[in-house]
C-alpha positions in Angstrom: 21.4 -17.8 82.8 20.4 -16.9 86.2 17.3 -19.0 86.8 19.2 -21.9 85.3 21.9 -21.4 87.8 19.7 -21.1 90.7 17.9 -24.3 89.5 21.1 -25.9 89.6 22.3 -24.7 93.0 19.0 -25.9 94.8 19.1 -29.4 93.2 22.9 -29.6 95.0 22.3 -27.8 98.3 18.6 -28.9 99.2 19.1 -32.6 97.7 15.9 -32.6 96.2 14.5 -32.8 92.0 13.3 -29.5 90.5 12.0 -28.8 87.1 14.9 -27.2 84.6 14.4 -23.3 84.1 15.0 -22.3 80.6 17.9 -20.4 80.2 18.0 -16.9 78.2 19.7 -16.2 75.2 22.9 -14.5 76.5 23.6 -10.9 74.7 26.3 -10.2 72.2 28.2 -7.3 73.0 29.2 -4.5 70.6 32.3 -4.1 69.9 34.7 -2.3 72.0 35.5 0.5 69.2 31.3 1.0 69.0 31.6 1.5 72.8 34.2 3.5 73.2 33.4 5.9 70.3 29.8 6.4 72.3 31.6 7.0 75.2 34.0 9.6 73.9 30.6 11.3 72.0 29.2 11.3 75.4 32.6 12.8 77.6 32.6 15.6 75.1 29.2 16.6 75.8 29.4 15.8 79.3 26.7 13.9 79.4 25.5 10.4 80.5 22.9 7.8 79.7 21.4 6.0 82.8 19.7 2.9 82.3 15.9 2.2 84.6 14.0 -0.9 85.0 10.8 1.3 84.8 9.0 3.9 83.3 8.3 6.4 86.0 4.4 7.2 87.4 2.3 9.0 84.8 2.5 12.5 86.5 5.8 13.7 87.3 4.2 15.9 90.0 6.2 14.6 92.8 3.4 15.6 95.0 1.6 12.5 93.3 4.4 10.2 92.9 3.2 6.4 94.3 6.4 4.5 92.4 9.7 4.4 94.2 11.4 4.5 90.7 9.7 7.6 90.0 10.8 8.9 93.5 14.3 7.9 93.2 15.0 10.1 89.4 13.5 13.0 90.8 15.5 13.0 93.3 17.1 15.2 91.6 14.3 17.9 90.3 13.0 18.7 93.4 13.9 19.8 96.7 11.9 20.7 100.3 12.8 23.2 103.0 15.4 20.6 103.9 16.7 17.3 102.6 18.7 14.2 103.4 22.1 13.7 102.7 24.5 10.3 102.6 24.8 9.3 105.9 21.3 10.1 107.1 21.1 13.4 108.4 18.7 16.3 107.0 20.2 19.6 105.8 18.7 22.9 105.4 17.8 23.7 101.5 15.1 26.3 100.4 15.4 27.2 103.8 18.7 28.3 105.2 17.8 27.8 108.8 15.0 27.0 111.3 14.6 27.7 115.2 12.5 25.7 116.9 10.2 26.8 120.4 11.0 25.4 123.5 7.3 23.2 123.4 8.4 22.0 120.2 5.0 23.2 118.2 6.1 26.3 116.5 8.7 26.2 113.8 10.1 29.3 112.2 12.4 29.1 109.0 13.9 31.2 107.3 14.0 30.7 103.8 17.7 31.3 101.6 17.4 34.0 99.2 17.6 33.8 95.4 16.4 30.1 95.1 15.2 30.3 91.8 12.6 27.5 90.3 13.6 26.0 86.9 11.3 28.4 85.2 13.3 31.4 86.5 11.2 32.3 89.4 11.7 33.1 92.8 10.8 31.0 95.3 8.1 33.1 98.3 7.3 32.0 101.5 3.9 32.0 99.6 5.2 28.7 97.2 6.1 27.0 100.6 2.7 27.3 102.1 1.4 26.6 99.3 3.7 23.1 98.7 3.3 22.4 102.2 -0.6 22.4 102.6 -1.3 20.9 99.6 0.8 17.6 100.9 -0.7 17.9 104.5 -4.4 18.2 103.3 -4.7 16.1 100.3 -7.8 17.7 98.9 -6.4 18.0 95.1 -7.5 14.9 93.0 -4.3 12.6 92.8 -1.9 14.9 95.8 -0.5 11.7 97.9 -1.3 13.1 101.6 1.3 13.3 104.1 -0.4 12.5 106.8 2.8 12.9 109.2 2.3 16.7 108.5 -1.6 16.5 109.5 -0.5 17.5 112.7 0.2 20.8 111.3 -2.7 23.2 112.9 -1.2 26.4 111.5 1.1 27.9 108.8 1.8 31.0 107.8 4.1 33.5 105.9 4.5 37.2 108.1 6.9 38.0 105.6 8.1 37.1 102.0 11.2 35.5 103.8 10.0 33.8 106.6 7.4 30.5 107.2 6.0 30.0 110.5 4.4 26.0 111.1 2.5 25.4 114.6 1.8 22.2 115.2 -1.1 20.7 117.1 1.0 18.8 119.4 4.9 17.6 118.9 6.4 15.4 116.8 10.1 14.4 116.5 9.8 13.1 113.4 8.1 16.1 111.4 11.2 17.8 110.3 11.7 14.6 108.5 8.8 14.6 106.4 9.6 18.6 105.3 11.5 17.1 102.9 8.6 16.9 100.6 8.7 19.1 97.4 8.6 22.8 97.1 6.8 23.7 94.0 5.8 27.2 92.7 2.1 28.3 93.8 0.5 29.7 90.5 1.9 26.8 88.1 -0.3 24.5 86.8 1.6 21.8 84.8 3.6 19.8 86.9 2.5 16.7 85.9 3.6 16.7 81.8 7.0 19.5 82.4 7.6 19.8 86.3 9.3 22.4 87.9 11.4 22.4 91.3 14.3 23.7 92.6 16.8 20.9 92.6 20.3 20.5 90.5 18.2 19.2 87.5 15.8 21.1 85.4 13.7 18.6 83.3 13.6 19.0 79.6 11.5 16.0 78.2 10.0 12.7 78.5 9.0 10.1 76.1 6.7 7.9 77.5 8.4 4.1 77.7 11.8 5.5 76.4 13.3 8.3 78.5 13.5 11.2 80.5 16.0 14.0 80.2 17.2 16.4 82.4 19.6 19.1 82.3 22.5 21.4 84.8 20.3 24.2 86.3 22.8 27.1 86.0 20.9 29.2 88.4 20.7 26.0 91.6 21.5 27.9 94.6 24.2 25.1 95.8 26.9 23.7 94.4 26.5 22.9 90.7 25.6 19.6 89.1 28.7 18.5 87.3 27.3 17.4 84.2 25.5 18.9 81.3 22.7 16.7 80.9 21.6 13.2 82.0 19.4 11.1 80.3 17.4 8.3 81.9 16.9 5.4 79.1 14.0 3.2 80.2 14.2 -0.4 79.6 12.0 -2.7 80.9 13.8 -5.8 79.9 17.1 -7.3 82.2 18.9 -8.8 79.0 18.3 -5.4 77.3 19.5 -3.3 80.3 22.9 -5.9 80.0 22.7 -5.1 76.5 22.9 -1.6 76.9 25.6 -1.7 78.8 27.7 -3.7 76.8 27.3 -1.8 74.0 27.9 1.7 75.5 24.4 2.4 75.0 24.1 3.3 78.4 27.0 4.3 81.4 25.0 3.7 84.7 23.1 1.1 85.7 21.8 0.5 89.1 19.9 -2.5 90.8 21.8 -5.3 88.7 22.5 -8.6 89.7 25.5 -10.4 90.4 24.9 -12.6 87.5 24.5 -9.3 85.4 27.8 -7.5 86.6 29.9 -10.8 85.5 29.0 -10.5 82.4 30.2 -7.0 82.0 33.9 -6.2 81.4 36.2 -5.2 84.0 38.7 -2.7 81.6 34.6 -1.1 80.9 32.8 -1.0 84.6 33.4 0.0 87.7 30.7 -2.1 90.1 30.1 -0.2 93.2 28.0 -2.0 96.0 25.9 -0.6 98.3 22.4 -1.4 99.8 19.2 -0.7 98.1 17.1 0.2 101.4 14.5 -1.6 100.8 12.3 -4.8 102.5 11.8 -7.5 100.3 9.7 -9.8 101.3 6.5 -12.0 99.6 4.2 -9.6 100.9 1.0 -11.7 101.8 -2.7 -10.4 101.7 -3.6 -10.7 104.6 -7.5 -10.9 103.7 -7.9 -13.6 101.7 -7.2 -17.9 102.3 -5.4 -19.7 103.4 -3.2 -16.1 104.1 -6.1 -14.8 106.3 -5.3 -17.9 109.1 -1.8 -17.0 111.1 -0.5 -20.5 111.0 -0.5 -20.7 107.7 1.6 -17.3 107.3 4.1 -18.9 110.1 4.4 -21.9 107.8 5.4 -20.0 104.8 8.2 -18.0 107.1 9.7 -21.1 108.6 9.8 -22.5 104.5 11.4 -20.4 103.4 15.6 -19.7 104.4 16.6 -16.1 103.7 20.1 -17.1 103.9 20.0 -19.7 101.0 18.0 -17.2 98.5 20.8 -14.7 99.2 23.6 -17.2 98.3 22.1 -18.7 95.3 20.5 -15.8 93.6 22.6 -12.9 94.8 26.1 -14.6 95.2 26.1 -13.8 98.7 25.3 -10.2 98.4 22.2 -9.1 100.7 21.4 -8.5 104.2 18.7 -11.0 105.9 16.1 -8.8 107.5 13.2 -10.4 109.6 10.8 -7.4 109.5 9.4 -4.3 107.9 12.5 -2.2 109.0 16.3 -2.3 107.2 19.6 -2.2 108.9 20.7 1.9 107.7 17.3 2.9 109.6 20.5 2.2 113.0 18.3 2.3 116.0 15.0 1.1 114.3 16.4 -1.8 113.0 16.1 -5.1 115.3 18.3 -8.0 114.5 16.7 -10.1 116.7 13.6 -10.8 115.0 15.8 -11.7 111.7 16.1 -15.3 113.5 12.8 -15.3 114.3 11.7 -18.2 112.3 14.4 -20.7 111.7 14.0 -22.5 109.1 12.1 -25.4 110.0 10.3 -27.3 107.3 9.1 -30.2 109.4 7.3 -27.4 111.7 6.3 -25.7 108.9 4.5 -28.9 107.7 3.1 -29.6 111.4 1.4 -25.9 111.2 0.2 -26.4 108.1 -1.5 -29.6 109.2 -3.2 -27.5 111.8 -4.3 -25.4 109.7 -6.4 -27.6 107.4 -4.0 -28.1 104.6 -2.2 -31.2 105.4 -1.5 -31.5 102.0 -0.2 -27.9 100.8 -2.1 -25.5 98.8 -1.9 -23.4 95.3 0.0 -20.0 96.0 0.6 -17.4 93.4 2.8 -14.9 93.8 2.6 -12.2 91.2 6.4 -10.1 90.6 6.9 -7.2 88.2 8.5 -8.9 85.5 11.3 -6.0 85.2 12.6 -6.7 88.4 15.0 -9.2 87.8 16.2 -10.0 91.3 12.9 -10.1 92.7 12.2 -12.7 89.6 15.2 -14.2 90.7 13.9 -14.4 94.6 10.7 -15.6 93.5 12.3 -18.9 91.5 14.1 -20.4 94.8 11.1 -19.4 96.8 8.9 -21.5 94.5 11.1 -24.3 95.1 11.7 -23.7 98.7 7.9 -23.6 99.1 6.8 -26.7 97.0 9.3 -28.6 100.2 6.1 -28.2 102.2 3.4 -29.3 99.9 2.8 -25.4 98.9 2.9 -25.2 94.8 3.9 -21.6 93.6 2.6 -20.0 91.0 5.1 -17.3 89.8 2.5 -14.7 88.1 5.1 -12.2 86.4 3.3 -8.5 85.0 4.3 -5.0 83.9 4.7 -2.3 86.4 2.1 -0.8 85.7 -0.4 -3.7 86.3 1.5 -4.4 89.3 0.5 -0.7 90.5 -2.7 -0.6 89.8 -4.0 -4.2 90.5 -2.3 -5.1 93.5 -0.8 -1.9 95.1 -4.0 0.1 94.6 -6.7 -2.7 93.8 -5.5 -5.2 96.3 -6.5 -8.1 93.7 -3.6 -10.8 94.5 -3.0 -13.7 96.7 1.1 -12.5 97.6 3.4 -10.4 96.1 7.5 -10.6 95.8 8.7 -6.8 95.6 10.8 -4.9 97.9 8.6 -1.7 99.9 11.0 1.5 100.5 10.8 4.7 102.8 10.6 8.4 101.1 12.0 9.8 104.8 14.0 8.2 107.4 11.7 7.5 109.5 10.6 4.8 111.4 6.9 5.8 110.4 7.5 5.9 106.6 8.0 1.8 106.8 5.3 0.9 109.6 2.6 3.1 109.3 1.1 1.2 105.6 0.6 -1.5 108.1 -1.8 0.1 110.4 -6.0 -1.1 109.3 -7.2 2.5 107.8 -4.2 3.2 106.3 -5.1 3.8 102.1 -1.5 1.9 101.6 -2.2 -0.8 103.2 -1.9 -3.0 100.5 -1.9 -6.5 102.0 -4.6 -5.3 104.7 -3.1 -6.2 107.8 -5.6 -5.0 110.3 -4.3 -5.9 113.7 -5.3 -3.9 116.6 -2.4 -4.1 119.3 -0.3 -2.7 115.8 -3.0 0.2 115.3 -3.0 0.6 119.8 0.8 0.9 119.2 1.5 3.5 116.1 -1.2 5.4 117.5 1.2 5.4 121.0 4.0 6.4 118.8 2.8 9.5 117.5 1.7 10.7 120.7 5.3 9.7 122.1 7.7 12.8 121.8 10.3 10.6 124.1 12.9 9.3 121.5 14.4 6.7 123.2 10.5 5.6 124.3 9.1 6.2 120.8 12.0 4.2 119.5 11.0 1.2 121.6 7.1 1.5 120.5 8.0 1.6 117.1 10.4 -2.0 117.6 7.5 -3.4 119.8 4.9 -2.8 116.0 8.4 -4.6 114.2 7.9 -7.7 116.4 4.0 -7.5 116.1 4.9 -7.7 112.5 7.3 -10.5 113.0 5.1 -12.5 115.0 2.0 -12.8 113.3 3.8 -13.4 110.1 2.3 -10.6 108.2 4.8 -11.2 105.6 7.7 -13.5 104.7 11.1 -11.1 105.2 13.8 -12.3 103.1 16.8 -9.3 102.7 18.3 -5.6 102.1 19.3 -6.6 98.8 23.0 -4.9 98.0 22.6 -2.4 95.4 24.8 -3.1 92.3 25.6 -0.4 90.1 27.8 -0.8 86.8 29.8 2.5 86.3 31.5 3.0 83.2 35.3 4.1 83.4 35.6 7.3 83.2 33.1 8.6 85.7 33.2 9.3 89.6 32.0 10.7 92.4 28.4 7.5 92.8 26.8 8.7 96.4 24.7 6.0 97.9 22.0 6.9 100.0 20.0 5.4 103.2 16.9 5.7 101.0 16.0 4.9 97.6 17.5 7.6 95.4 19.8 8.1 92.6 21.7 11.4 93.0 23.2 12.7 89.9 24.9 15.7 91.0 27.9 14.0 92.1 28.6 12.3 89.1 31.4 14.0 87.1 34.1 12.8 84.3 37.7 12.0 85.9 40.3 14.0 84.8 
């Protein structure tokens, strides 16, 4: 199906042989009576079935979390002292309201009363402490550190109400990264039955099967709609169409074009949006030929952003040229999404330079249950053997992909797309900087590390703004990896149901969905 018709599309538009890609065998749909029976089962019990590419990380503590997947379902377990909305901005949650001194160290919040965690406790200003300093310090075997908050040189809780954070020196972004996860102090098993605050209380998992969450009755907002949301993991595209089709499952996001067409149109609603993301073939940085620059400026002038948007994605996507995406507003440079033109002659002249006048062997290992980055990967293998450079597509499971190229570093380049847990501008650039432990394709540039170092001592937003685009073009120019799109963000949405919120960052929000009258 979809690598057949992108083999097809390159032989017309680029004029030039490729090897035939097998086509799939295409899915048979149940029948509509099946689907609408399922359907009806489900309306009555107000519930839905939404459909992942992924199982999520082993621990659901969210203080541990490493996947985005796993970020973007519990979304909607767990809350901070404030959290994002839809268009960007931050709004208060466990806390009600904040003041803020005039030296912008001290921050004083005031915490809403009766939030209750899903085990029927009452959140303390002792739980936020607690959340807050296990994040900042990292000392717990497995806690993700926040090292934004390492700034933080003093918290404390004068009364059961009340949280008091003094920071060593300001930051405008910190409020941002208070987003992270308010979890009861004295509770030890968040990783196997996690407990938060959010619209969802979880109820179960099966490991490679689903996740299932329920309304929280006692959330201190507005309600979650529905009863109970399951998430039904399926690591397989053609099974995720499958599911779909036979009313198996009512949401679906992250589909491609090529999946939506084959769903009916009296069945789905598609919505479109952005999945806030960088995809890119991410390039390690440490090992040959990626280690020498001109090589890495050869592979960005090969390959045309433009070209793997209209073939794979039917148009759908937004050509980025950096480490930055266009809902980030003032981050985001445009200019540098030109930056390379594509250029296969120079491409060839650079790699001459460079000692491989004749190409070289590239692999590029994908998780296999990303379809559209399997997709990407296809026309970037053919747009890439143009210059003597023969890809080897290297598909694995998630999990592999997580711990032998995310945490071991063991690849030659990567296709996936790399996402931000806060708006900020540091969520996105600061992996890139030498010591950094996420650095997985070990850029280690020192004008980048001089410059994020200038950015957090910069409290000047307009300044910090234009330090932060300054490490996006350091990126750009030393072709640290080969930027390709924003892919849109397809979601099937069975008739039926409303109220799909997209996000500037990579979550799923349940609480909006709701049955139509």
């Amino acid at each position: 199906m979809k690598k057949r018709l992108i083999a097809l599309a390159l032989a017309a538009l680029m004029c030039a042989g490729l090897s035939a890609c097998g086509s799939k065998e295409g899915s048979t749909p149940q029948s509509p009576s099946a689907s609408g029976a399922q359907q009806s089962a489900n309306q009555q019990a107000n519930a839905v079935t939404v459909g992942i590419a992924q199982d999520l990380d082993n621990s659901l503590d969210p203080h541990k979390a490493v996947a985005a997947g796993t970020k973007e379902v519990m979304f909607n377990v767990f809350e901070g002292l404030v959290k994002p909305t839809s268009n960007g901005d931050l709004t208060p949650a466990v806390a009600e309201s904040y003041t803020v001194s005039e030296d912008h160290l001290t921050y004083t919040f005031t915490l809403r009363e009766g939030v209750k965690f899903h085990n029927g406790d009452t959140v303390t200003a002792e739980d936020v402490v607690y959340s807050i300093q296990r994040v900042a310090a990292a000392t717990e075997t497995g806690v993700v550190q926040v090292e934004a908050l390492s700034i933080i040189s003093d918290i404390t809780a004068p009364d059961e109400g009340t949280v008091v954070i003094t920071l060593s020196e300001p930051s405008n972004e910190f409020l941002a990264n208070l987003t992270v996860a308010i979890l009861p102090a004295d509770y030890t098993e968040q990783d196997t039955a996690p407990v938060g605050t959010g619209p969802f209380r979880f109820v179960s998992r099966s490991a490679q099967e689903s996740i299932v969450m329920e309304k929280f009755e006692d959330y201190w907002g507005e309600k979650a709609y529905l009863d109970q949301v399951t998430f039904r993991i399926i690591e397989n595209a053609e099974g995720l169409l499958m599911g779909l089709q036979s009313g198996a499952i009512d949401i679906c996001s992250h589909l491609s074009s090529t999946q939506t067409a084959q769903l009916s149109a009296d069945e789905f609603n598609i919505e479109q949006g952005n999945m806030n993301l960088v995809q890119a073939v991410y390039l390690n940085n440490a090992v040959p030929p990626l280690d020498n620059l001109q090589v890495r400026q050869a592979l960005c002038l090969a390959v045309n952003k433009q070209e793997i948007i209209d073939m794979a994605f039917d148009g759908y996507g937004t050509p980025i040229g950096s480490s930055m995406y266009p809902a980030f507003g003032k981050y985001f440079d445009e200019s540098l999404t030109g930056y390379y033109a594509y250029d296969t002659e120079q491409a060839k002249a650079l790699l001459a330079d460079a000692g491989y006048p004749n190409g070289f062997e590239l692999t590029i290992t994908v998780p296999s249950n990303y379809q559209p980055h399997m997709d990407t990967a296809q026309v970037v293998a053919e747009q890439l053997k143009l210059i003597g450079v023969n890809v080897t597509i290297q598909p694995v499971e998630w999990e592999t992909w997580l711990s032998d190229v995310y945490v071991g570093r063991n690849f030659q380049a990567t296709l996936v797309g790399v996402d931000a847990s806060t708006m900020t501008a540091r969520a996105l650039l600061e992996r890139f900087t030498s010591t950094y432990s996420k650095n997985f394709i070990n850029y280690s540039n020192a004008e980048y590390d001089q410059l994020f170092a200038q950015a957090q001592a910069c409290y000047d937003d307009a300044q910090q703004t234009g330090i932060y685009k300054a490490m996006l073009s350091n990126l750009t120019e030393n072709a640290a990896n080969v930027y390709i799109q924003d892919l849109a963000d397809l979601v099937a949405v069975r008739k039926g149901l409303e109220g799909l919120t997209f996000y500037p960052i990579y979550v799923l929000d349940l609480s909006t969905i709701r049955y139509s009258a």
